[in-house]
C-alpha positions in Angstrom: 13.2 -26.5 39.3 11.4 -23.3 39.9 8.2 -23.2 41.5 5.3 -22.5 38.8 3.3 -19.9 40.0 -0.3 -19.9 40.1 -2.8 -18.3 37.7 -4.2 -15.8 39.9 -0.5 -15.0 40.6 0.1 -14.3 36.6 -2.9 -12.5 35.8 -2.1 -10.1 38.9 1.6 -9.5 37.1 -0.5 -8.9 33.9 -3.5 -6.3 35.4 -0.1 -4.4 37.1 1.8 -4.4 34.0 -1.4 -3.2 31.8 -1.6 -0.5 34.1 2.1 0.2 34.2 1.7 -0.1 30.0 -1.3 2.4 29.8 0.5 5.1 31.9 3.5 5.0 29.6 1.2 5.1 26.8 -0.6 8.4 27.8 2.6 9.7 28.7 3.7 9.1 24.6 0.3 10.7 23.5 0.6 13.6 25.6 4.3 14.0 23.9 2.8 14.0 20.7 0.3 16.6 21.2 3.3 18.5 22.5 5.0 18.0 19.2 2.0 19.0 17.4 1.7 22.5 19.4 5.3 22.7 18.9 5.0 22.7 15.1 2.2 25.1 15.2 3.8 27.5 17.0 6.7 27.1 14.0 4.2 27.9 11.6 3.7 24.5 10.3 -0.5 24.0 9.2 -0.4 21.4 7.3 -0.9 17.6 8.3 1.4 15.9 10.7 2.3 12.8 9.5 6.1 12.0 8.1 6.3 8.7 6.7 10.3 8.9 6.9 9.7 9.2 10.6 7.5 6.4 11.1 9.8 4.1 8.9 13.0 4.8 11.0 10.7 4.4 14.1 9.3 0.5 12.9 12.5 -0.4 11.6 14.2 0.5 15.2 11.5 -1.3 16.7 12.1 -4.5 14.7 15.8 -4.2 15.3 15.5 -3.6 19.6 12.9 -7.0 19.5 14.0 -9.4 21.5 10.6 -11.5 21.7 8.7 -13.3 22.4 6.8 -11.3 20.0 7.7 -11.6 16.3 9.2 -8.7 14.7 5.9 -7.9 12.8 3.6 -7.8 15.5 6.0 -5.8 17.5 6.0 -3.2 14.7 2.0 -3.5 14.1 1.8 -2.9 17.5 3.8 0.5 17.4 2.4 1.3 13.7 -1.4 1.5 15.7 0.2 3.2 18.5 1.6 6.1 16.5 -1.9 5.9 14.5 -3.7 6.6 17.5 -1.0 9.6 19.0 -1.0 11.1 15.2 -5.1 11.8 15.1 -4.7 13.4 18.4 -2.3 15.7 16.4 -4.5 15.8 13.0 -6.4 12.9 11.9 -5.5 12.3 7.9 -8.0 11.2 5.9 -6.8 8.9 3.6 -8.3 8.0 0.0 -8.4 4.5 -1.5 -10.1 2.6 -4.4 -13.5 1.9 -3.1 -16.2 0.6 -1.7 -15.4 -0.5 1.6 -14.0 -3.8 2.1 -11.1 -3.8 -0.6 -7.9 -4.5 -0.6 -7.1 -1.2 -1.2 -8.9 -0.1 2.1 -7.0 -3.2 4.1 -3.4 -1.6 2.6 -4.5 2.2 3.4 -5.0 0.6 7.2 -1.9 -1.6 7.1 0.2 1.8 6.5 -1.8 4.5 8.3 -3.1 2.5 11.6 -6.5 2.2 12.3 -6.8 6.1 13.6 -7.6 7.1 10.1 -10.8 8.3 8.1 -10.8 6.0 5.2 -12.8 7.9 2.0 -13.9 5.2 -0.7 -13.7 6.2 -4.5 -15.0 5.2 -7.4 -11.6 5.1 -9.7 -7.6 5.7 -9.0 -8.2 8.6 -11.2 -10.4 10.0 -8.6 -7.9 9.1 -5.6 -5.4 11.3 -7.3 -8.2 14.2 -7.9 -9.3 13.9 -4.2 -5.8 14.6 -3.1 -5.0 17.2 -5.6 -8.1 18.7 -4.3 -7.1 18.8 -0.9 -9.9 16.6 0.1 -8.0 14.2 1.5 -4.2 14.5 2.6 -3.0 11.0 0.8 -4.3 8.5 -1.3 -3.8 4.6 -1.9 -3.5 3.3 -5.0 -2.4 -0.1 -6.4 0.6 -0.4 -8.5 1.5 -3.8 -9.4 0.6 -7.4 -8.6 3.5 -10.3 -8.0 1.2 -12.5 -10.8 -0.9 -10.4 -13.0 1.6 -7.5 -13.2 1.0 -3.4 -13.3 -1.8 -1.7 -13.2 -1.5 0.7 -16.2 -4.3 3.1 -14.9 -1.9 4.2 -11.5 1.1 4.5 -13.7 -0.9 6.6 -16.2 -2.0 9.0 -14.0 0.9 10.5 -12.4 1.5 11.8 -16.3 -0.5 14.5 -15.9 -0.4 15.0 -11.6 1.6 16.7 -9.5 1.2 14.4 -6.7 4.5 12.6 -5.4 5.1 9.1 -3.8 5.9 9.0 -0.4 5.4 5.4 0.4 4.9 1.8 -0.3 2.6 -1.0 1.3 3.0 -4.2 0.6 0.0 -6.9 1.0 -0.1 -10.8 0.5 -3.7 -11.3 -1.2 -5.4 -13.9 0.1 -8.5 -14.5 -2.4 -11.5 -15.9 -0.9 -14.8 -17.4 -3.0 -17.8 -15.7 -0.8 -21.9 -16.5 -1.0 -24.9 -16.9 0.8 -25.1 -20.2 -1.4 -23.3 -22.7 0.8 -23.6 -25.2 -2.3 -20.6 -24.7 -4.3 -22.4 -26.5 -7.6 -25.5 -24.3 -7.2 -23.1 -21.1 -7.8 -23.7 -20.2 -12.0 -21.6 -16.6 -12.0 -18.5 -15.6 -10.1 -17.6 -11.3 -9.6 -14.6 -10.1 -9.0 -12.3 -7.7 -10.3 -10.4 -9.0 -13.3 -7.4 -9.1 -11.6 -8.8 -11.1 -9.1 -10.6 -13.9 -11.7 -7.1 -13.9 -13.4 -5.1 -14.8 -10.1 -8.2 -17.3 -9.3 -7.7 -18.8 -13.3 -6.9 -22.5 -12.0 -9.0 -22.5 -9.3 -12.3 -21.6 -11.3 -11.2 -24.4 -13.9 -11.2 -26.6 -11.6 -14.3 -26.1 -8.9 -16.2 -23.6 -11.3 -15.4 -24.4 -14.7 -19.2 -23.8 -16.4 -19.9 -20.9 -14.1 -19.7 -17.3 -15.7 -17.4 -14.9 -14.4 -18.1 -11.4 -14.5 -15.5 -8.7 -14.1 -16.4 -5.5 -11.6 -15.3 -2.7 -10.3 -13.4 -3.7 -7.3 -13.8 -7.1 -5.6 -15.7 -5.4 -3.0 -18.5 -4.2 -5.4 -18.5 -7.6 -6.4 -19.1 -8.8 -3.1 -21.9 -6.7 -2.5 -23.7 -8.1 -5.6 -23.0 -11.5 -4.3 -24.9 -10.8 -1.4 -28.3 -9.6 -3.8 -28.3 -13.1 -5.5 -28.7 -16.5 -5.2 -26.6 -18.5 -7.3 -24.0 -16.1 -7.6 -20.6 -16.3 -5.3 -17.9 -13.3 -5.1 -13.8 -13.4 -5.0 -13.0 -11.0 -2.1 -11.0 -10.0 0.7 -12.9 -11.6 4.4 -12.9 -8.0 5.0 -15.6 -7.8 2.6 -17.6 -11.4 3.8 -17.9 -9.5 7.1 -19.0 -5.8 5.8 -21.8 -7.8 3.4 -22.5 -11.0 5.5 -21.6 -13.6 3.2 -20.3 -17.1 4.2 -16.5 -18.1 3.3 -17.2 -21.1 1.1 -13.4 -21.7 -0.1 -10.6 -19.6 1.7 -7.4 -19.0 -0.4 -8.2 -19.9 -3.8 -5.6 -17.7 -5.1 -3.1 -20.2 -7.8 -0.1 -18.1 -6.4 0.2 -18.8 -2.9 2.9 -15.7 -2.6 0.1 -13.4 -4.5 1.4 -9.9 -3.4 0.2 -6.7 -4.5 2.4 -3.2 -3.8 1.0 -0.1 -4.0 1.9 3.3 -3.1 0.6 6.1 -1.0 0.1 9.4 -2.9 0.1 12.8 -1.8 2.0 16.3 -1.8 4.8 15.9 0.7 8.4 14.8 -0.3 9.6 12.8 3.0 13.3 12.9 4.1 16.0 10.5 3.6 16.2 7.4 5.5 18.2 4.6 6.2 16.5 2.5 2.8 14.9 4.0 0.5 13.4 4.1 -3.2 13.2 6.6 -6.2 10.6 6.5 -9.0 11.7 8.3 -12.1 9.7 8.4 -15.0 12.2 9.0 -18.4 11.9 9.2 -21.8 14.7 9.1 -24.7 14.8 9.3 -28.4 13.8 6.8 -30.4 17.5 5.3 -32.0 19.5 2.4 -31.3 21.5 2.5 -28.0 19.3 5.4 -26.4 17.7 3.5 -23.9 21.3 2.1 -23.0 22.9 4.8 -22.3 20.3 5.8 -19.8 20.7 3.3 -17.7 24.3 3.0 -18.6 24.4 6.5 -15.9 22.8 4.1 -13.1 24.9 1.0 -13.7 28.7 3.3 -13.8 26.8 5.3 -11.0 26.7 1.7 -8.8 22.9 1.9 -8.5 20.4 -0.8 -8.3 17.8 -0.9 -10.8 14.8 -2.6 -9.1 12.4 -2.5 -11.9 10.8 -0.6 -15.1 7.7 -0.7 -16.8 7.4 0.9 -20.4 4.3 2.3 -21.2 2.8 4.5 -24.7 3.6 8.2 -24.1 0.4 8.9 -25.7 2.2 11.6 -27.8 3.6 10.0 -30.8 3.0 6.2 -32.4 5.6 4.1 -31.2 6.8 6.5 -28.2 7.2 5.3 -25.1 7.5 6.5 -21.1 9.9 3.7 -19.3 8.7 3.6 -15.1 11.9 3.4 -13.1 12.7 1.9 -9.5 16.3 2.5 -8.3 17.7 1.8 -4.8 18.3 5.5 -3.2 17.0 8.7 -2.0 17.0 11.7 -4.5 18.6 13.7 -1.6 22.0 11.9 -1.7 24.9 13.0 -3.3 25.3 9.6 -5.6 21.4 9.6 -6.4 21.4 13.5 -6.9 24.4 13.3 -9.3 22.8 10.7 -11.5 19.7 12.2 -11.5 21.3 15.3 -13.4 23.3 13.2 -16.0 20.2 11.2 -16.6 18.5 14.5 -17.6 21.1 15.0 -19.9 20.4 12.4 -21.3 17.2 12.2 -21.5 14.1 13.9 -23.4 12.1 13.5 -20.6 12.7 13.2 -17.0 10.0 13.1 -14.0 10.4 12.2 -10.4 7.9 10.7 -8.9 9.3 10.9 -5.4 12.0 9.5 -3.1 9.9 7.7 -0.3 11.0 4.9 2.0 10.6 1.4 1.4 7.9 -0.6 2.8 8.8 -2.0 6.5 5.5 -3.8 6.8 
């Protein structure tokens, strides 16, 4: 058997690797700088960031792992690397459905990295005006949730925008019920989103049955008025215990206990075509029998997945609806690009949304 070596042995390895680590990690920002005076002198002005890039780079990363670390933290690992070399290039600024401490916030993070400036707003309409605006270089916005569905507003407003998708984020939602009341049957009124209170239903019949609960804005709003009263408890994010120093009474109250919510980064660049990607269309047909069949009758000869669709009112005519549509594919290939045109054939109405990667994280 080998001899174990001693601890001052193994933290010596450690403090010479560390240093070996940070050389090598310099080296990569320096690179990237280089990169980023490389572009400039192309002509290129506008923000750095390629979100095809970064997905090829994570998903090479998870495929090279050999552990001991878990795939995931190897690629969160590299995700806040690139963070970091990227806002030596041009730090984004990033908008997301605020205040701070939402989930929205904690996806913007999970995507970007930590080397971001983070700008709360008020509504997703306003995300999609900030970056429309040029305010802000992308935006987060929620999209759909694994229990409680879409989230009409998001899907609404790219009727009228110009903004494209170029990414997703996925995030498990962990519900938590926050207050400075430690006494769970001294709590009388619960805030939270109404999302949140609906994925928290059989919880609150349970534990909280007589106490009122009051939808907000965002579950961090909600948190912050938890944190103004005294008999009144919030359903939030820990992010948000932390911002507005409330106590974790009961952690993952959530009914669902794979509670996911997607949403999608916003903003005016198309990325390039990777190695797994997704398309959102947005199409529209006449109003006869067989119409909507022969839509998707284009994607099923064409041998394309179908992932999902939504149908929401047009707003232009009673009874006239938009149908949101997820297929497997980048606009840029040949068999996407050739559906695409038959589809608008087809088709009184036909918006892409964007061709952005799926999410590796």
């Amino acid at each position: 058997m080998d001899k174990l070596q001693s601890l001052p042995e193994l933290r010596d390895q450690i403090d010479q690797l560390d240093q070996e680590l940070l050389l090598v990690i310099n080296r990569r920002a320096g690179l990237a700088q280089e990169v980023a005076r490389t572009k400039i002198a192309a002509g290129e002005t506008g923000d750095f960031y390629r979100p095809d890039r970064e997905a090829e780079v994570l998903r090479r990363i998870k495929s090279i792992n050999e552990g001991p670390l878990d795939d995931e933290t190897a690629a969160r690992f590299f995700r806040e690397l690139m963070s970091a070399c990227l806002s030596l290039e041009k730090p984004l600024d990033v908008a997301f459905l605020g205040p701070e401490g939402t989930f929205t916030q904690e996806a913007a993070l999970k995507h970007f990295g930590h080397a971001i400036t983070t700008r709360p707003m008020v509504a997703i309409g306003d995300i999609f005006r900030e970056v429309e605006s040029g305010a802000a270089h992308y935006g987060v916005v929620p999209v759909e949730n694994s229990t409680e569905g879409v989230i009409a507003h998001t899907l609404d407003s790219f009727l009228s925008s110009s903004l494209l998708i170029c990414g997703e984020v996925e995030l498990r939602i962990h519900h938590n019920l926050l207050s400075k009341n430690n006494n769970l049957t001294e709590i009388d009124e619960v805030f939270s989103h109404q999302q949140s209170l609906a994925q928290c239903r059989e919880w609150l019949d349970t534990h909280l049955p007589n106490a009122k609960r009051t939808p907000v804005s965002s579950n961090a709003e909600a948190a912050r008025i938890a944190a103004n009263t005294k008999s009144g408890a919030a359903i939030a994010g820990k992010a948000a215990s932390e911002l507005y120093d409330l106590a974790v009474i009961e952690g993952n109250i959530e009914d669902e206990a794979d509670n996911t919510t997607r949403f999608l980064i916003i903003g005016k660049q198309a990325p390039g075509e990777t190695s797994d990607d997704k398309t959102t269309l947005i199409v529209s047909t006449e109003n006869r029998p067989g119409a909507l069949h022969e839509l998707l009758e284009v994607l099923a000869k064409a041998g394309i997945s179908m992932t999902k669709i939504e149908s929401r009112p047009s707003r232009r005519t009673l009874w006239d609806y938009l149908f949101y549509i997820d297929i497997d594919g980048h606009q840029g290939s040949p068999l996407i690009s050739e559906a695409l045109s038959k589809l608008r054939k087809k088709s009184s109405t036909l918006k892409i949304l964007g061709s952005y990667p799926r999410a590796v994280l």
